[in-house]
N, C-alpha and C positions, 0 to 999 in steps of 0.2 A: 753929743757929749753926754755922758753919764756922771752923776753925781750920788754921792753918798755920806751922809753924818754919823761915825761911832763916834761915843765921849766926847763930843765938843770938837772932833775933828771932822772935818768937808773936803773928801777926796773926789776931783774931778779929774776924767780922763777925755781926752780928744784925740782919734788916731786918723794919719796919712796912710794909704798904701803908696809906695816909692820905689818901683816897678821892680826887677828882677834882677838877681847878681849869679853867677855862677861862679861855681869853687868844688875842686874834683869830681869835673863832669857831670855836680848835681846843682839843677836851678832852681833856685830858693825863692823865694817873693818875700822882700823887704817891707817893713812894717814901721813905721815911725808914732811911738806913743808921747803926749805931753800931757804931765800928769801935774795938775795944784792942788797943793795942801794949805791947807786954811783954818788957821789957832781959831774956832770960834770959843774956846772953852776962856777961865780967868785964871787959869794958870801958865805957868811956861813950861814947855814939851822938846822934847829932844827925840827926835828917832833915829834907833840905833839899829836896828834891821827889818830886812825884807824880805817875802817869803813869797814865793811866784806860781800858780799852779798854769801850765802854757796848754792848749790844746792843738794840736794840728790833729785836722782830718784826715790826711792819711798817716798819721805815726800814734805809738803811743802818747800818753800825758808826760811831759816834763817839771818836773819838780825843782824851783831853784830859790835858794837861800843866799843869805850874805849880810854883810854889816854895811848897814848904813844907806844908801844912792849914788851911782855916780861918782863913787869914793866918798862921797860926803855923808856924814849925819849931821844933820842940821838944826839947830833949836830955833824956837818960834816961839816968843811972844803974845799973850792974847791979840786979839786980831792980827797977827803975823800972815804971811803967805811965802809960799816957797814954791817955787816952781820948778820944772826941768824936764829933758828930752830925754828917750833912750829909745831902744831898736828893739827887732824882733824878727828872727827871721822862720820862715814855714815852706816845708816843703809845697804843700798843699794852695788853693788858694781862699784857702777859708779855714779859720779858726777863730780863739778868744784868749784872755788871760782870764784870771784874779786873783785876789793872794790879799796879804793884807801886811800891816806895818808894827812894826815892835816898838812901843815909844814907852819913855820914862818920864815923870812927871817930877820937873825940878824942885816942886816945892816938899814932895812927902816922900820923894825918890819909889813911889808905886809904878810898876810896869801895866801897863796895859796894851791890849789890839787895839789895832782901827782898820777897818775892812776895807779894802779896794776893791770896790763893783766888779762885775762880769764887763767885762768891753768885748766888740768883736773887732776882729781882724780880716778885714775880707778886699777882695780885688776891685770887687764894682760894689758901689751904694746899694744899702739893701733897705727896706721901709720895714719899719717896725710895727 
């Protein structure tokens, strides 16, 4: 697991690999990421988007934006926590993400980042 603190925020990610799907003719190696966010800050926070930098080894980088998680933007509470699943799929069978999150601060309505670590995505366990 990889963890990280911007502004009062503790982003933690933990990834499955969850073997292979094919879809026209090309086999993909599925990726399971669950990602917790954690109000450490004395404010209440709302984030409202996310912003994905993906690598696969063999393709270029993907680049992916959107509002919110999941469909959801979720506010959190000083020590609040939030959690949730989502995929990833790579041609390849090694890659990473990171990206970081767009949140607003309910009390003075300031936007700020909060970074989401580098994770890797790979088929077999690798030591660091």
């Amino acid at each position: 697991m990889v963890t990280k603190i911007t502004n009062g925020i503790q982003i933690s990610v933990k990834t499955t690999y969850d073997g292979t799907i094919h879809r026209n003719d090309i086999t993909y190696h599925a990726f399971s990421y669950y990602i917790s966010i954690v109000n450490k800050s004395k404010d209440t926070v709302q984030l409202t988007e996310r912003f994905w930098n993906i690598y696969d080894s063999l393709n270029d980088p993907d680049f992916v934006k959107g509002e919110g998680v999941i469909g959801q933007t979720p506010t959190l509470l000083p020590n609040d926590e939030y959690t949730y699943k989502s995929n990833c799929f790579l041609q390849s069978t090694a890659g990473s993400m990171k990206g970081f999150y767009k949140m607003i601060n309910q009390e003075n309505s300031d936007e700020f980042l909060v970074a989401i670590p580098t994770f890797q995505l790979t088929t077999t366990p690798q030591l660091n």
